[in-house]
ROTOR-631334 format. One record per residue (C-alpha): y, x, z; residue number from 1. Coordinates in Angstrom, 3 decimals, decimal comma. Each point is the difference from the previous one (the first is absolute). Layout:
// residues N
+----------+----------+----------+--------+
:        y :        x :        z : vextor :
+----------+----------+----------+--------+
:        Y :        X :        Z :    NUM :
...
+----------+----------+----------+--------+
//
This chain:
// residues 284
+----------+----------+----------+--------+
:        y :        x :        z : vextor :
+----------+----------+----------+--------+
:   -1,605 :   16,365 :  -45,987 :      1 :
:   -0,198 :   -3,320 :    2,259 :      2 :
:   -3,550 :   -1,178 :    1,583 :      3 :
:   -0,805 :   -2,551 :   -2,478 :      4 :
:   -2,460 :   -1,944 :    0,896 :      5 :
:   -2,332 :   -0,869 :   -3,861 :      6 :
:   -2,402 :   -1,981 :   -0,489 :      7 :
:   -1,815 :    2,300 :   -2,357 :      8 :
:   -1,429 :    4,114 :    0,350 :      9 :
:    2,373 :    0,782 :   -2,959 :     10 :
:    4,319 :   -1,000 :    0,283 :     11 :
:    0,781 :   -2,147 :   -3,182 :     12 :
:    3,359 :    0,175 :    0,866 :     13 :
:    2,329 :    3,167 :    0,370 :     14 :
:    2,663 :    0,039 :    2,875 :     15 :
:    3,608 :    1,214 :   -1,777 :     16 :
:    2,736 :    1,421 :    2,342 :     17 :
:    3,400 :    0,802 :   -1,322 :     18 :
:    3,208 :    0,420 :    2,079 :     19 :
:   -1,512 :   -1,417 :    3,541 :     20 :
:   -1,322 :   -3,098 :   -2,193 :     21 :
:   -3,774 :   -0,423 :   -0,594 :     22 :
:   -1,814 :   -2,317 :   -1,890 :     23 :
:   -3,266 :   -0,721 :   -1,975 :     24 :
:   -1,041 :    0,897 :   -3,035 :     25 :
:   -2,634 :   -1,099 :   -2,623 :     26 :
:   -1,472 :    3,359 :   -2,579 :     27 :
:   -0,750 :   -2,619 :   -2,680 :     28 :
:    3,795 :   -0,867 :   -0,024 :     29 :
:    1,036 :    2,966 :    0,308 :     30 :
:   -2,182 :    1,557 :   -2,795 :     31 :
:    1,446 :   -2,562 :   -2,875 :     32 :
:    3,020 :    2,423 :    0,241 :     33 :
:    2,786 :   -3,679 :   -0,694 :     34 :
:    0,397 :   -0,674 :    3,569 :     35 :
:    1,349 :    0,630 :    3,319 :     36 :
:   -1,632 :   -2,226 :    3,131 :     37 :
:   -0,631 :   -0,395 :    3,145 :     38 :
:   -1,500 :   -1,759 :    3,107 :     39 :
:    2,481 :    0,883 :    2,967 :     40 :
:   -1,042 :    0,113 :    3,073 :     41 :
:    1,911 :   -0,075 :    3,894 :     42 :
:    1,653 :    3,435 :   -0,464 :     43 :
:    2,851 :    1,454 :   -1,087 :     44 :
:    2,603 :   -2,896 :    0,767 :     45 :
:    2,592 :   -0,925 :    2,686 :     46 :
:   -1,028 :   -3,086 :    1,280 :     47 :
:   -0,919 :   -0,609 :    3,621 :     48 :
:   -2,457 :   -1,978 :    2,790 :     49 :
:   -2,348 :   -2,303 :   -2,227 :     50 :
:    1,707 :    1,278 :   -3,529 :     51 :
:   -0,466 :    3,529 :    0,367 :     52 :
:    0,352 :    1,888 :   -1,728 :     53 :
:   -0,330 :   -0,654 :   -4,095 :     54 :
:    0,486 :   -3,793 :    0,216 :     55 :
:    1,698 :   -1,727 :   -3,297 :     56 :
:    0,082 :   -3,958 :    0,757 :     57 :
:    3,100 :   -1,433 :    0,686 :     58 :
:   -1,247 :   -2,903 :    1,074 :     59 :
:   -1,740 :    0,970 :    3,619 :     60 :
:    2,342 :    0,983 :    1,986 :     61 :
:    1,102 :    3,608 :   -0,088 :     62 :
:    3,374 :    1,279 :   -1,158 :     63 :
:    0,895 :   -0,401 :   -3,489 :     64 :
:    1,813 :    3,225 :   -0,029 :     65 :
:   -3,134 :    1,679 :    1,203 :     66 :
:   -1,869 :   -2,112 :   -2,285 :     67 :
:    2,484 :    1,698 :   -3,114 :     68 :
:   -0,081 :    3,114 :    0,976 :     69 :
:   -4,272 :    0,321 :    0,015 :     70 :
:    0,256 :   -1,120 :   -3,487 :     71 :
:    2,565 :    2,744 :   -0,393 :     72 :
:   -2,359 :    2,322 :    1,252 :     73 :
:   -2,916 :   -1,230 :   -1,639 :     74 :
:    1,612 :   -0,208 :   -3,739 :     75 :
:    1,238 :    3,644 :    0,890 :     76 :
:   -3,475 :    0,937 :    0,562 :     77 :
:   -1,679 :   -1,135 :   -3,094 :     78 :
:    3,320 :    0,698 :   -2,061 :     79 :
:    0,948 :   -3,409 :   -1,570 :     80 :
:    2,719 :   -2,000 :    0,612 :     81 :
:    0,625 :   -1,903 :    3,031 :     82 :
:    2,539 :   -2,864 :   -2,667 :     83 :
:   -2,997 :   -0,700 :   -2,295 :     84 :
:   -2,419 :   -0,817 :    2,599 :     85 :
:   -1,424 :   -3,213 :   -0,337 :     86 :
:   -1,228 :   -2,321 :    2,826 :     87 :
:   -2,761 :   -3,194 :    0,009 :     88 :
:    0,922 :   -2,671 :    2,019 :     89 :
:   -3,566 :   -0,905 :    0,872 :     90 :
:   -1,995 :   -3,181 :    1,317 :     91 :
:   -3,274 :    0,317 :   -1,105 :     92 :
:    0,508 :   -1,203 :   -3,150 :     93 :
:   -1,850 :    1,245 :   -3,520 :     94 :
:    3,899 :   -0,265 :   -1,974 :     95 :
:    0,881 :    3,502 :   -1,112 :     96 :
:    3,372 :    0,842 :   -1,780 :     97 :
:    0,867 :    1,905 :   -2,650 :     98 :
:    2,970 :    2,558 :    1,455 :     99 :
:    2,943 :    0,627 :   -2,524 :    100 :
:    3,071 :    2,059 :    0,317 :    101 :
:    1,836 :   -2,953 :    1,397 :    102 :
:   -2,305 :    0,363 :    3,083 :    103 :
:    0,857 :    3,487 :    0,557 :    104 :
:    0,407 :    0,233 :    3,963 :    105 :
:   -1,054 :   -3,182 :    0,960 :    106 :
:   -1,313 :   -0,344 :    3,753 :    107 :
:    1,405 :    3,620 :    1,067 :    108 :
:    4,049 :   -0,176 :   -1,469 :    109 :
:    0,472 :   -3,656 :   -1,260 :    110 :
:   -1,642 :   -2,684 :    1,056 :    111 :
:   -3,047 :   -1,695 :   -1,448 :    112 :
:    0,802 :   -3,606 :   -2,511 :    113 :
:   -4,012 :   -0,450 :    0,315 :    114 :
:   -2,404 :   -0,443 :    2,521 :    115 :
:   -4,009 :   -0,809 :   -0,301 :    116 :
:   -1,005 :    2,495 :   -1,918 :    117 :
:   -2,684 :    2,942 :    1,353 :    118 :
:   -0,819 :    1,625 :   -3,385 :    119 :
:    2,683 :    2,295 :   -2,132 :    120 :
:    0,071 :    1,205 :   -3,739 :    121 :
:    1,577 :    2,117 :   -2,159 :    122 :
:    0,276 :    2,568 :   -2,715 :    123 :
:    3,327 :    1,729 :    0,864 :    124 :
:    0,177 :    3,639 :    1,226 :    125 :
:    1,702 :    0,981 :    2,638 :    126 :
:   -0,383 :   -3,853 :    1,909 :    127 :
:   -2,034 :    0,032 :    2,969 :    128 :
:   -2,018 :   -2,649 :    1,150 :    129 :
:   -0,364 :   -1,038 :    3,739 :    130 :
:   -2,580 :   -1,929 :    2,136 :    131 :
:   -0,106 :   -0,789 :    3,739 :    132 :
:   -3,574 :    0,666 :    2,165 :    133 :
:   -1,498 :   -0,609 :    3,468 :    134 :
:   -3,602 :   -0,240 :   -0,540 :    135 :
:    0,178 :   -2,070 :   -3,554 :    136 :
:   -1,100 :    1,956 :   -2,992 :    137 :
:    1,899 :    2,001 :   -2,266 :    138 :
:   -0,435 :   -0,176 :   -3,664 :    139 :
:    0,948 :    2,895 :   -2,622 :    140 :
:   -0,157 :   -0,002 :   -3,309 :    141 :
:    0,965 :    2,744 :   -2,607 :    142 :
:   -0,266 :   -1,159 :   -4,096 :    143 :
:   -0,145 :    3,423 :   -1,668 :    144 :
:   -0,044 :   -0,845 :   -3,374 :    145 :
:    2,875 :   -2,650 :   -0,188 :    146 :
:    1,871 :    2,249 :    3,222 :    147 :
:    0,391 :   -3,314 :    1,990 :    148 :
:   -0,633 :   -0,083 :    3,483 :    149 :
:   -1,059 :   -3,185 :    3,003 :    150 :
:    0,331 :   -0,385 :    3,500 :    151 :
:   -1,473 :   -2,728 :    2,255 :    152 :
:   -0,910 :   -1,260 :    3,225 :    153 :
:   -2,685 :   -1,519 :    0,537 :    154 :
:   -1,394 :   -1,793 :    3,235 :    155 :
:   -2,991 :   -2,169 :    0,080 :    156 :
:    1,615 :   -2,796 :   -1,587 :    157 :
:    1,033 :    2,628 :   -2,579 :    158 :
:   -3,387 :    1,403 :   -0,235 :    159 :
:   -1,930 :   -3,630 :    0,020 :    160 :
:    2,410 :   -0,943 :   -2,724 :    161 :
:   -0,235 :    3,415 :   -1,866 :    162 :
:    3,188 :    1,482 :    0,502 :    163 :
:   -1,309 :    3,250 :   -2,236 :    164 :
:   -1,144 :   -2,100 :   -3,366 :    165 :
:    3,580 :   -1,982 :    0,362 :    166 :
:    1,733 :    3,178 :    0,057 :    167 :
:   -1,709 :    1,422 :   -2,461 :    168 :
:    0,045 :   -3,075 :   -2,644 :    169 :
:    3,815 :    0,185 :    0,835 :    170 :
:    0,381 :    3,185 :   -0,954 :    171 :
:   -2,439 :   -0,334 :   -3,182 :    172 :
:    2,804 :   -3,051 :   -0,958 :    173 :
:    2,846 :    2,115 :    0,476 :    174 :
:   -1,142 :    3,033 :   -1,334 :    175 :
:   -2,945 :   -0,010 :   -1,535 :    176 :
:   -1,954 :    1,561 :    2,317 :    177 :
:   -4,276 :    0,207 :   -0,045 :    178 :
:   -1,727 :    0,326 :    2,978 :    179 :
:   -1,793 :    2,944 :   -1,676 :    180 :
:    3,011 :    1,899 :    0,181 :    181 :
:    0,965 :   -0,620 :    3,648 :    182 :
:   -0,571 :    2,338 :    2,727 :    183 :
:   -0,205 :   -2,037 :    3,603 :    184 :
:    0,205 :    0,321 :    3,245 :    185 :
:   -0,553 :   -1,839 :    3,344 :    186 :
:    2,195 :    1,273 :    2,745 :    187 :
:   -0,157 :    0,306 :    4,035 :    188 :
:   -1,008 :   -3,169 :    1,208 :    189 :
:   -2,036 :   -1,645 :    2,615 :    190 :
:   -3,647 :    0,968 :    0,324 :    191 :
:   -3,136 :   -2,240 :    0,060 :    192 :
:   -0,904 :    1,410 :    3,147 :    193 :
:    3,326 :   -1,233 :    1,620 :    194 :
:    0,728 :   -2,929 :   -2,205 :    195 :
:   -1,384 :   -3,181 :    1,285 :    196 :
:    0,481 :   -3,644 :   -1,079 :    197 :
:   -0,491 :   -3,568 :    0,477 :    198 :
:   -3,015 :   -2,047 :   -2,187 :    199 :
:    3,035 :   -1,707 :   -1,702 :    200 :
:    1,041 :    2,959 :   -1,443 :    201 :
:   -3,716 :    1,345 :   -1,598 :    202 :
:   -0,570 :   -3,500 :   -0,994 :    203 :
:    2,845 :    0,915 :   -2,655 :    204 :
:   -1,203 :    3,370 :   -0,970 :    205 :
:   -3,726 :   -1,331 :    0,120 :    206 :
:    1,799 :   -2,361 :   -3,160 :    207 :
:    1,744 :    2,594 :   -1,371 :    208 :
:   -2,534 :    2,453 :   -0,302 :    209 :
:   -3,394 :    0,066 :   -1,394 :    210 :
:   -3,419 :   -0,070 :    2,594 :    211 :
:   -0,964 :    3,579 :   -1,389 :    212 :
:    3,140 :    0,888 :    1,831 :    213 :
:    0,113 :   -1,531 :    3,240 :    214 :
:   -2,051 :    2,644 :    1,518 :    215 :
:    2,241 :    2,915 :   -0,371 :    216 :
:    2,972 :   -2,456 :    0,695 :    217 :
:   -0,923 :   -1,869 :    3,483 :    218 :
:   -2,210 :   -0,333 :    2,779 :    219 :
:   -0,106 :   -2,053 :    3,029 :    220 :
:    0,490 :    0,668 :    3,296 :    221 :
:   -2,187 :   -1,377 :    3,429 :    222 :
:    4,051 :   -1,831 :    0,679 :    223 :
:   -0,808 :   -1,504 :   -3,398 :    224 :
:    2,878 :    1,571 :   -1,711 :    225 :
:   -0,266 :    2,762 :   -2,498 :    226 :
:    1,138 :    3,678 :   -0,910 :    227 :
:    1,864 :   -0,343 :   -3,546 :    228 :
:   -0,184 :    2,845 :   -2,673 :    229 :
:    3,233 :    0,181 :   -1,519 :    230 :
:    0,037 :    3,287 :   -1,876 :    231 :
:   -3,475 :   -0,866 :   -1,127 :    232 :
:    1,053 :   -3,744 :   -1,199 :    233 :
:    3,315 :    1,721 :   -2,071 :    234 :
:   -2,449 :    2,608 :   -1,534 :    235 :
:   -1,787 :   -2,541 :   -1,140 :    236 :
:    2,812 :   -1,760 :   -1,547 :    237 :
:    1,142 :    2,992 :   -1,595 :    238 :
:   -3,166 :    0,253 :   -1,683 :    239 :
:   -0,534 :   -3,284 :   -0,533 :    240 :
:    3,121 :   -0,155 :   -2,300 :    241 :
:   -0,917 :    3,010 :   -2,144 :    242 :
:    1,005 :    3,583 :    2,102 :    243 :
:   -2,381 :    2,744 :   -0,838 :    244 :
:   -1,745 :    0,554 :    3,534 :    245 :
:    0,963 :    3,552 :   -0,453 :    246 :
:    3,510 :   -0,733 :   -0,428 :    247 :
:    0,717 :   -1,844 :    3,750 :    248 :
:    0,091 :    1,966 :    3,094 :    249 :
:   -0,599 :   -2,330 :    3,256 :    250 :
:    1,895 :    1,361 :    3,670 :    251 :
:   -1,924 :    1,710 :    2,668 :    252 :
:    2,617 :   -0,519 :    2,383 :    253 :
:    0,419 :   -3,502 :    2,374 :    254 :
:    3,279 :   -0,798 :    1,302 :    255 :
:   -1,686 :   -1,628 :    2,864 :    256 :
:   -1,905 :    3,086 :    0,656 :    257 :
:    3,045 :    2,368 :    0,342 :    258 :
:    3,002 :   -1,550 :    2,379 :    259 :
:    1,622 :    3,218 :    0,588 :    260 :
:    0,335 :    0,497 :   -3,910 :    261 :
:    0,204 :   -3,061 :   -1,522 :    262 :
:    0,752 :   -3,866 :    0,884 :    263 :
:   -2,316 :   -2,494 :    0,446 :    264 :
:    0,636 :   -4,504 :    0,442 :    265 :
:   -3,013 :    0,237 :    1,559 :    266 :
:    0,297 :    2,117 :    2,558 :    267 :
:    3,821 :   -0,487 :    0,786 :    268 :
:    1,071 :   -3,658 :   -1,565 :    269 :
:    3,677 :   -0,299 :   -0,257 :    270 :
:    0,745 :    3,567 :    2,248 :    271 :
:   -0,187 :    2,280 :   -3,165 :    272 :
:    2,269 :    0,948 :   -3,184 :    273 :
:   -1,448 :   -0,214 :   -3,345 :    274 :
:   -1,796 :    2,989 :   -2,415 :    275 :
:    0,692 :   -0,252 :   -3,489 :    276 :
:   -1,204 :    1,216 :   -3,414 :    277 :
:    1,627 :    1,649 :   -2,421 :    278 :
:   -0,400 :    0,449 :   -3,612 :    279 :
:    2,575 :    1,219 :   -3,169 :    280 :
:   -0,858 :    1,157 :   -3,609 :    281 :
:    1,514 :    3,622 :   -0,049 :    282 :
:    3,434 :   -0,009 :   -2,113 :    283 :
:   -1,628 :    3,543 :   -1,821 :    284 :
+----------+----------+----------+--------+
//
């Protein structure tokens, strides 16, 4: 096991190692017995200096062929298939797409024919769904009843603009899904404690959110800026749109708060590779 540094007594999250490739894992996702998932982490990979080791963007530099062969590694690992991965093309955007067959390796063996879109959908087995990280906040979401599955990311302009609700109204359109049904979870993300930002920004979540709120979600600082609750302001989203409380699982893990295992904007800007989520709908 790695030194994780949590944020609460008791780990809400399992660490998963298969094949020199570890990653994170939620029990509530787990335990609906339809999915595979994970949160990966730095290790297990083959990519080197800022992008080591388990890096999977394309886009910051590294190697592609490096780049290819951690998503070899990490499809191996969880035992889906490297061709039906899916990939967001994200920019902080609320769009989310419904994945078909026809998008069947798109982002990791054939290019991408979308961009701006942060959330994913769907309802076949066997596709999985992937989302890039650095301190934004993962979204999961497992349908149970109608076996359709969601995937987001969700920054604070996802979060002020309710990034969970959209995906999950999306998913009620295409599927038929209730929020009753839907088992949730927020993933590694940035902190409170390490997340601070500009009045600008809680002006907008101060509108977005009610005042019963704003205690849990932001305070200020002597510098007069603020520490931002982000897992705290997607809970209440989640719940806010109809997910039993008992049926979301928040992280205890900060990517700011663990460099060595983890990457983190905040704490390296533009010198880091990318984390990603991962989510499919078992084919059995």
């Amino acid at each position: 096991m790695y030194p994780w540094i949590r944020k609460e007594t008791e780990p809400h999250l399992d660490e998963k190692t298969k094949n020199g490739v570890t990653w994170l894992s939620f029990p509530a996702l787990e335990e609906t017995g339809i999915v595979t998932h994970a949160f990966s982490t730095r290790m297990g990979g083959v990519s080197k200096g800022p992008y080591a080791t388990m890096n999977f963007s394309f886009t910051r530099g590294d190697d592609p062929e490096a780049v290819k062969e951690n998503y070899r590694r990490m499809a191996d690992a969880l035992q889906v298939d490297m061709n039906r991965m899916v990939l967001t093309w994200q920019t902080h955007t609320t769009n989310v797409r419904v994945i078909s067959e026809a998008d069947f390796g798109k982002g990791v063996v054939k290019d991408r024919d979308y961009r701006d879109v942060d959330g994913l959908i769907t309802n076949i087995p066997g596709v999985t769904l992937v989302t890039f990280f650095a301190d934004c906040v993962p979204l999961y979401f497992v349908d149970k009843k109608h076996k359709a599955i969601g995937l987001s990311h969700s920054g604070w302009r996802g979060t002020v603009r309710r990034m969970g609700e959209v995906t999950l109204k999306a998913m009620a359109r295409e599927f038929g899904t209730e929020p009753c049904d839907v088992v949730a979870c927020v993933g590694p993300s940035i902190c409170q404690d390490c997340y601070e930002v500009g009045p600008e920004v809680i002006d907008q979540f101060k509108t977005a959110f009610d005042p019963c709120h704003h205690e849990k979600l932001f305070y200020e600082k002597p510098n007069g800026k603020y520490q931002l609750n982000l897992w705290e302001a997607n809970h209440i989203v989640l719940l806010e749109a109809g997910v039993p409380e008992e049926q979301i699982s928040v992280t205890d893990i900060c990517t700011y708060c663990n460099p060595d295992l983890l990457f983190s904007h905040r704490r390296c800007a533009d010198k880091r590779g990318n984390l990603c989520a991962f989510l499919s709908l078992k084919e059995n």
